[in-house]
N, C-alpha and C positions, 0 to 999 in steps of 0.2 A: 322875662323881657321878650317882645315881642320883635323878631327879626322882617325890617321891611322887605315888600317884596323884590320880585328881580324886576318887571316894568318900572316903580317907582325908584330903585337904585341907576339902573341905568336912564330914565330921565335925569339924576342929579348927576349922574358920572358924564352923562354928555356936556354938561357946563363947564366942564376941565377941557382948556383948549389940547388937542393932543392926546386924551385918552384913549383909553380903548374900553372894550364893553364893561357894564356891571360882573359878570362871571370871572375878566380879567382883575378887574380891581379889588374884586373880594377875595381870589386867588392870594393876587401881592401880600392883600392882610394876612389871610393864616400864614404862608410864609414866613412875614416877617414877625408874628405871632410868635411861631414854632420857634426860631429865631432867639426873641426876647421877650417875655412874658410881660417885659413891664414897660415896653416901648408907648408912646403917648399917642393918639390920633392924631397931630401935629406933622407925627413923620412918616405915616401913613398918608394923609391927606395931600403932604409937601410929592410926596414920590408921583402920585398920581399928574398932577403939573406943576411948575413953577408957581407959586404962591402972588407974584406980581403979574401973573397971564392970566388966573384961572378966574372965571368968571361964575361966581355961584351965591345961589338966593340963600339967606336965611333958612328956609324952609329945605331947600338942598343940604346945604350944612348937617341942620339937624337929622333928617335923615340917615345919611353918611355916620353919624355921630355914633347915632341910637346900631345903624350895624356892624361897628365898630366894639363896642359895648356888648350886643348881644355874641359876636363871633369870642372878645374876648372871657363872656363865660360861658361860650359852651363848648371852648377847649379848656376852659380850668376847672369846668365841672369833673372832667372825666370819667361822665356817665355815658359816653357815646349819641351825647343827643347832637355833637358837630354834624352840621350838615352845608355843603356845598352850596354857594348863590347862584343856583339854575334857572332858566325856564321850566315852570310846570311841564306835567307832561300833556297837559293838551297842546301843546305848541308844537308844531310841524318837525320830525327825528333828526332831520340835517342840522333846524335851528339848534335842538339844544344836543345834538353832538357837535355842533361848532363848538358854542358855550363850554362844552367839558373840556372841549381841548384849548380854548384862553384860559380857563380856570389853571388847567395845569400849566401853561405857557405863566401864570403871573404867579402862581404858586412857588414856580424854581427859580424867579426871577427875585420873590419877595426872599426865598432861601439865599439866592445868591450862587445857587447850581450853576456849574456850567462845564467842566473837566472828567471825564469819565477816570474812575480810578482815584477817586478824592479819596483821604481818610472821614468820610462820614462817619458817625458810631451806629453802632447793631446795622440791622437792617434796612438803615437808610439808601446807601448805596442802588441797592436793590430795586428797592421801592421806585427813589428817584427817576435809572434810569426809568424803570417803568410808565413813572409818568411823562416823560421823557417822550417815548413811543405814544402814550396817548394825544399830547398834545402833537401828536400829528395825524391825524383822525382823520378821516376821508369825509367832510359832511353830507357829503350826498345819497349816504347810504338809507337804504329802505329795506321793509319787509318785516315779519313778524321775529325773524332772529336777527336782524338787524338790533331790532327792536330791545331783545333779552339781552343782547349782548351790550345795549347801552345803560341799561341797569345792572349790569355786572360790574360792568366801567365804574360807572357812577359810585356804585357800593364800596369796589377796590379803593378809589381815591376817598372815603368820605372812611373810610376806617385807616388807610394809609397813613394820613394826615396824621390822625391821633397816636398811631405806632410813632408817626416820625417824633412829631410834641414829647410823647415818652422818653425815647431815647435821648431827645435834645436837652431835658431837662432832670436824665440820668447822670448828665456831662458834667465835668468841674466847668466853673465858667471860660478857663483858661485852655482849654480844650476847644470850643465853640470856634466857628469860623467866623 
């Protein structure tokens, strides 16, 4: 299944009165992915805004749906083909170092992080805070190591995720936060 882009997601996530970008909203999903594996798009969709606010086309919907769909198998593949809802890299390094850092901001949101020193399992903790420090990124950075260092980033969190996914669904369910 073919995951839509980041322009065409964030035109449909702008229809959500109150949202924030496409990178935050597909954050929230693996989140709350990692979370619960068999959570519905209903509660994905509802988080993003109030369901009697949100203003969105058919063709939005579907959208949202189809990356919904795609994000949920390509963390139950567990072939590492998860990947983060970025800006390409032709897009300007501030823009999509902004991007990585809502990603993670919706990512511990859709977790439900927030307490340093939480019982997470294995190496979530860890991880966490780390994104933790990412989603506070400086976007105005430039340069050619600027550069390396945003696909370092990028890399950390896009195998992160799936270390966290592992651990979270290592867990008895009664364990789970």
């Amino acid at each position: 299944m073919q995951e839509p882009s980041y322009a065409d997601i964030q035109d449909a996530v702008s229809h959500y009165q109150g949202s924030g970008s496409a990178a935050e909203a597909h954050g929230l999903l693996a989140g709350m992915l990692c979370i619960d594996p068999a959570i519905a798009s209903e509660q994905w969709l509802d988080s993003l805004a109030d369901p009697e606010e949100r203003v969105v086309q058919s063709f939005d919907l579907a959208l949202l749906e189809q990356l919904f769909e795609a994000t949920r198998k390509q963390l139950d593949d567990f072939d590492f083909s998860f990947e983060p809802l970025l800006p390409d890299d032709g897009m300007p390094l501030p823009e999509r170092a902004l991007a990585l850092s809502e990603w993670c901001q919706g990512f511990l949101g859709g977790l439900g992080f927030g307490a340093k020193g939480s019982d997470w399992p294995g190496e979530c903790t860890e991880l966490l805070e780390d994104f933790v420090e990412i989603s506070r990124l400086d976007p105005e950075a430039s340069g050619e190591t600027d550069e390396n260092a945003y696909a370092e980033l990028s890399e950390y969190v896009r195998v992160g995720v799936q270390v966290i996914r592992s651990e979270f669904l290592s867990q008895t369910p009664q364990q789970l936060h």
